[in-house]
N, C-alpha and C positions, 0 to 999 in steps of 0.2 A: 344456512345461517353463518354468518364470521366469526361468530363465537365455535361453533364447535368444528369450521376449518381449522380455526388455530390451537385447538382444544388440545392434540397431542405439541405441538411445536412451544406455546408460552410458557410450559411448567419448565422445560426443558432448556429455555432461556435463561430463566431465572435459577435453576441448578447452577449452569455454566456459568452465569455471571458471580455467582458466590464465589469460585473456584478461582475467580481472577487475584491475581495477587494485590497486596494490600502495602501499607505505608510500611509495618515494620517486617515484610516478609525483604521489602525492596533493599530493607536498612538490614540486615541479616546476612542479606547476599553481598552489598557493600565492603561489608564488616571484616566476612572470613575470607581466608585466601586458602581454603582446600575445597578443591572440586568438588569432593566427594559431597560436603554440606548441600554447595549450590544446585548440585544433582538433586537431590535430596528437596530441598524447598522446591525447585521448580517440577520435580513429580508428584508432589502434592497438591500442585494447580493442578495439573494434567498433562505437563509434560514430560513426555517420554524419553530421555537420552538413551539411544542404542550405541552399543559397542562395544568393544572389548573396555573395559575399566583403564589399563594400560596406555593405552589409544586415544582416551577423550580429551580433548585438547578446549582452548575457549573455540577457537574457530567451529569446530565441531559441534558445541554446545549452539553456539551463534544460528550456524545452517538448519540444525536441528528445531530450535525455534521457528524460523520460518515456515520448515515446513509442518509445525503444528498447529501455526495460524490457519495455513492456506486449508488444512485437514480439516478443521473443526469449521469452515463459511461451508466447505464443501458438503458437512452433516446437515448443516441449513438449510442449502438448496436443495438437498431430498426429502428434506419432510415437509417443506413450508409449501403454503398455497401457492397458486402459479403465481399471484400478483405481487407476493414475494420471492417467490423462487425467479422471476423471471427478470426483476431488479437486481436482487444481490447476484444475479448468475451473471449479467453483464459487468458489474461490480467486481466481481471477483476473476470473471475473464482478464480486465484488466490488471486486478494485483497479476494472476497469472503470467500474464505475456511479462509484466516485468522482472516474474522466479523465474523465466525462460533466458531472457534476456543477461540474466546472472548467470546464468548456468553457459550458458557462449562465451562470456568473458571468461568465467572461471577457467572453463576447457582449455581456453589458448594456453592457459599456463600451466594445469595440472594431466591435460590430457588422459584424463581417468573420466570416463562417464558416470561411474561407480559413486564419483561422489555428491553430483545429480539427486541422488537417493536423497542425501539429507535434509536437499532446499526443498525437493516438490513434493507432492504429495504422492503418497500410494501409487493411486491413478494414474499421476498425470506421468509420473516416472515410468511405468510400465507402459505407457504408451509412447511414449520419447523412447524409450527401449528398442520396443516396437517396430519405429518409423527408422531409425538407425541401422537396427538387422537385417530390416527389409530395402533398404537403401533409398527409403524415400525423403530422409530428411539430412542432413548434418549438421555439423556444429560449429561451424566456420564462421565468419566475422562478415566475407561479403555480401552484397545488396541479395545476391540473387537466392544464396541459401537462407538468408534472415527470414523474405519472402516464399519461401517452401517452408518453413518451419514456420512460419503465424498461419499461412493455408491449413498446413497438417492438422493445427489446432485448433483455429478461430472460423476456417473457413474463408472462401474467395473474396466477399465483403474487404477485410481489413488489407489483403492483398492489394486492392485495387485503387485503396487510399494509398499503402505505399508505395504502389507505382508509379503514382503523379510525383514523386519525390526521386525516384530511384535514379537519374543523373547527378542529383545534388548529393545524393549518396553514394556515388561512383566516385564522383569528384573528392568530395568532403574528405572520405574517410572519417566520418566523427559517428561513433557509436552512440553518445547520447541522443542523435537525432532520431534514431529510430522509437525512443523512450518516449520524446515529446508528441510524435507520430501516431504514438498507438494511444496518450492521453489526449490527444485533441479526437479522436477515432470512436475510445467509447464515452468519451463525454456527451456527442452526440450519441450514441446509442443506451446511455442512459437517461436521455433526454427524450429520448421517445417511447422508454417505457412507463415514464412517467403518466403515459396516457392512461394506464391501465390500471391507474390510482385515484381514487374517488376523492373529490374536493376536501372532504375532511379531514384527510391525508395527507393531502398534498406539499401544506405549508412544511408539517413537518419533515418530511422526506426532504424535502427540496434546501431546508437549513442545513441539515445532517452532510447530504451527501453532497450538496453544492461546496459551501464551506471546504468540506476535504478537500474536493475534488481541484477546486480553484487553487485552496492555497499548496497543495503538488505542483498543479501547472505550472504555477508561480517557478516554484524549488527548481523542476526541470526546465525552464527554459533559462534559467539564469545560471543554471550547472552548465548547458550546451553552448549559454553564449561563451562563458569561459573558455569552456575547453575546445571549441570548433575554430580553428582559422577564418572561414568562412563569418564573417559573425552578421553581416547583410543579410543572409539569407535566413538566418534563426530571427532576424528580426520583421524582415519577412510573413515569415511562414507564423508567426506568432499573430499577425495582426487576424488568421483565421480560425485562431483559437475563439471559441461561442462558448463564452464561459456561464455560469450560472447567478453571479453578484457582480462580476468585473468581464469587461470583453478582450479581445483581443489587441486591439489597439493601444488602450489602458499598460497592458507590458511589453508590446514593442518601443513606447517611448522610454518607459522606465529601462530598458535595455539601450535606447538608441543614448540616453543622456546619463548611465553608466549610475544612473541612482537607484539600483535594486530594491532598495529597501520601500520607495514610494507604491510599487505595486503591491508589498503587503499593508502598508499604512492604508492604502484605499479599500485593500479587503475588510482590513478590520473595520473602520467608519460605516461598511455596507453592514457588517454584521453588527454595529454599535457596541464594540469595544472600546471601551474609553481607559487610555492608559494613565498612571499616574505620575504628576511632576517627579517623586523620588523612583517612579519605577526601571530598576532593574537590566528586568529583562528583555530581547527585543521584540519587537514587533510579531514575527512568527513565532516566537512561543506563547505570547499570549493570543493567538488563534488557535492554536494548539490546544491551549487549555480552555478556553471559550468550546470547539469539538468535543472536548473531552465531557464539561461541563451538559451538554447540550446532549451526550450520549447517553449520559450519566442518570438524566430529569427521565427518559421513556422510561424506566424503569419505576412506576408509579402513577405512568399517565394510565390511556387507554392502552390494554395488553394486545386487543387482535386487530394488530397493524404493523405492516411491513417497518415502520418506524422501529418497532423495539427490537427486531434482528436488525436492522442496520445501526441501531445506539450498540448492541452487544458486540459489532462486528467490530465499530471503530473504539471500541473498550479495549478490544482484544490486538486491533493494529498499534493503539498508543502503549498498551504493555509490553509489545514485540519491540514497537521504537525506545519505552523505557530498559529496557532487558539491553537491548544495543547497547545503549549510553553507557551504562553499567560496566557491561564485559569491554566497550571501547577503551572508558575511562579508568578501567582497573589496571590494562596493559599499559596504559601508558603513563601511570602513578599518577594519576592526575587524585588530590583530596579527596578525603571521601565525602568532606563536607560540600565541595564545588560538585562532585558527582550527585548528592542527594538532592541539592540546591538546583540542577536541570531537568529534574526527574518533571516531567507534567501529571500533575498528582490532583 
């Protein structure tokens, strides 16, 4: 029965989601300027800052968060049913490959593996460890070790998607392309787990994680057109993005006619976001909060459905992204009222 599949994992959701922080935990952390507070509130959610006291820096706080997201999807996939272990794991594959992808950049410039620890998980750090000791992996920037380190982790599969690319990425030299590569990569392979999701499921999984997943792609292919010289070929290579509400083509024009912002206005209309004439904010933040919104409702629906670990999951991504904002817009003095005012609450 699905009721008592999910009999240990629903109570366990709904713990965790109490735990997420709140309007005036976020206004609190705003507020003060001693660590020690913000320490303090964010281990009361459940997160954990290690390190010497002397030591903690925001960067440190920052890493530290991430890898308390990736840590708490990772408690999901062990307890949940396969039909959700076997979604959120490609799900979180992909967050994954992106904490990896941070940890390569970071290394060119700190060349401490040590601090690796902070962004991944437990696991995934001891096994990065692992791969490194044993010489089967590195941490280097070129095509050919990017491709030994997503094998190590992801296995030959994702390999072999980027190998159809790995000239463009000889050439390039543009690190974001490997970002876009591995979300065009498991979009399909969350697309085919979708199969393992019984119709009355479906709609909602498919709002949930489509939505994200789109409006990322979006994010990154308009970061790589920036930053890559090459910009042909990111417009290119976009048009094979099989996206879930918007396809590919959809944001290589928005890239070819340098109007970014039309490939989120298209998202939103799929999702029937309707902004308003005095509104604000732009276009991706009110998808943002439409996610959030949409995360927020499984909590009340039906409980034993992969839907409400993936509403918990992307609760716990948009506190990671509001926690950012936060520590971004503290260092940089930015108001505290402009900082509360981006918050996606």
């Amino acid at each position: 029965m699905r009721e008592l599949d999910y009999s240990y994992l629903t109570p366990k959701l709904y713990y965790w989601k109490s735990k997420l922080l709140n309007f005036n935990s976020y206004k609190s952390i705003i507020e003060t300027n001693e660590l020690e507070k913000i320490i303090s509130i964010l281990e009361q959610s459940g997160i954990k800052i290690s390190g010497e006291k002397s030591e903690i820096n925001v960067d440190m706080i920052a890493t530290q968060i991430e890898k308390f997201t990736l840590s708490m999807i990772e408690e999901i996939i062990k307890i949940a049913p396969e039909e959700t272990s076997s979604l959120v794991g490609s799900f979180y594959n992909w967050l994954n490959m992106s904490a990896l992808l941070s940890v390569v950049k970071i290394y060119q410039n700190k060349k401490n593996i040590s601090y690796a620890g902070f962004i991944l998980s437990d696991e995934t750090f001891s096994k990065l460890k692992k791969g490194i000791d044993s010489g089967s992996v590195t941490l280097n920037e070129d095509p050919n070790s990017i491709a030994l380190l997503m094998k190590y982790f992801f296995g030959y599969e994702i390999v072999a998607e980027l190998g159809k690319y790995k000239q463009l990425a000889e050439q390039s030299s543009c690190f974001s392309l490997y970002q876009i590569l591995g979300t065009m990569f498991y979009a399909k392979k969350i697309k085919s787990a979708f199969s393992e999701i019984d119709t009355f499921n479906y709609m909602m999984v498919r709002e949930l994680l489509g939505a994200y997943m789109d409006m990322k792609a979006v994010e990154e292919f308009i970061n790589a057109h920036k930053m890559c010289n090459d910009k042909k070929s990111i417009e290119h290579i976009a048009l094979e993005y099989n996206g879930f509400f918007i396809n590919g083509k959809d944001i290589s024009n928005s890239l070819i006619s340098g109007s970014y912002e039309s490939s989120f206005e298209l998202l939103a209309s799929k999702l029937n976001i309707k902004s308003e004439k005095d509104e604000k904010k732009d276009v991706s933040f009110n998808i943002k909060r439409k996610i959030r919104n949409l995360a927020e409702h499984q909590f009340g629906k039906y409980p034993f459905s992969p839907a409400l670990s993936l509403g918990y999951v992307l609760l716990l991504l948009i506190q990671r992204d509001n926690l950012m904002s936060i520590l971004i817009g503290k260092s940089s003095n930015i108001s505290e009222e402009i900082i509360l005012e981006n918050l996606v609450l």
